[in-house]
N, C-alpha and C positions, 0 to 999 in steps of 0.2 A: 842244625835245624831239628834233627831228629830228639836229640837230648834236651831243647826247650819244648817241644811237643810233650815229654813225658811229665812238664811238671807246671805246663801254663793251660789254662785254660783259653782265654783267647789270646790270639798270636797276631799281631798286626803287620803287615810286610810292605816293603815300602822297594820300587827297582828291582823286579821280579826278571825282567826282558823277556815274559813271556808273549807270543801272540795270543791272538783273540781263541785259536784252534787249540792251542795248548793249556789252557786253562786249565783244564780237567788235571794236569798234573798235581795240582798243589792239592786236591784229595788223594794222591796216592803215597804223600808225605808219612802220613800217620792214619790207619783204618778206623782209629777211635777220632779223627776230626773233618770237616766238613770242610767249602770254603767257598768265598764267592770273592769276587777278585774282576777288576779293569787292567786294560790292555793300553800300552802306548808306543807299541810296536806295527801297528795294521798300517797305518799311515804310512809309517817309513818304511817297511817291507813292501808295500804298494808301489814306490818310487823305483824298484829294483833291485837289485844286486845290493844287499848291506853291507856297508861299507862302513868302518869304525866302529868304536864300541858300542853295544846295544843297550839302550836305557828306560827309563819311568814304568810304569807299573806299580800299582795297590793292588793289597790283598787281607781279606781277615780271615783267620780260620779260627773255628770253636771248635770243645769237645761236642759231640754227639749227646753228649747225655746231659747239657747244660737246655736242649730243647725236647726232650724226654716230658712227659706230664701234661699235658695240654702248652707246652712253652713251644715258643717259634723265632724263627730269625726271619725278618722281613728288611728286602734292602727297599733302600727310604731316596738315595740319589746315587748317581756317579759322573765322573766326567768320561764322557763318551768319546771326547777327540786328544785330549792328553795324558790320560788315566791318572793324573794326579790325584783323584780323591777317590773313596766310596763310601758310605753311610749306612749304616744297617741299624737297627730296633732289634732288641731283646724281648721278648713276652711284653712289647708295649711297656717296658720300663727302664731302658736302657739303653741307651744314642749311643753309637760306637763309629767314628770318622777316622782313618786310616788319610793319611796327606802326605806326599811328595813332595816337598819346598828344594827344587834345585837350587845352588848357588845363582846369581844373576852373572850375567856374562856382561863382562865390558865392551 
């Protein structure tokens, strides 16, 4: 992760397993990028004791200095109960949708 940090600009992450409390980790990836990121682990950590492997979660992170100048990152939606997706605006010129498409289970 750290060696796409040094040469992407934005980074889209897709099954992070992080909780809603742990977010903050994916800024301390790289000091030159930001991030804003959904969770789809509060739910099932809420159930108890996790059991089996941990899944879903979106995340985008930018460089810092892509909103330098009067530029801004504004998030636009997300899914709040499966963290499949999250959407964010660039300086009002740029959609940026981060999606989780799990396989369908028979």
């Amino acid at each position: 992760m750290q060696d796409i940090c040094k040469s992407a600009d934005i980074i889209l992450i897709q099954e992070h397993w992080l909780q809603t409390s742990e977010l903050n980790k994916l800024n301390l990836i790289d000091r030159n990028l930001s991030s804003l990121a959904v969770s789809a682990m509060d739910i099932k950590s809420g159930d108890g004791i996790l059991r089996g492997r941990p899944f879903g979660g979106t995340g985008i992170l930018w460089r810092k200095s892509l909103v330098n100048n009067g530029s801004h990152i504004k998030r636009i939606d997300k899914d709040e109960v499966d963290g499949r997706y999250i959407t964010v605006m660039l300086s009002n010129k740029l959609l940026i949708t981060c999606v989780y498409l799990p396989p369908a289970v028979p």
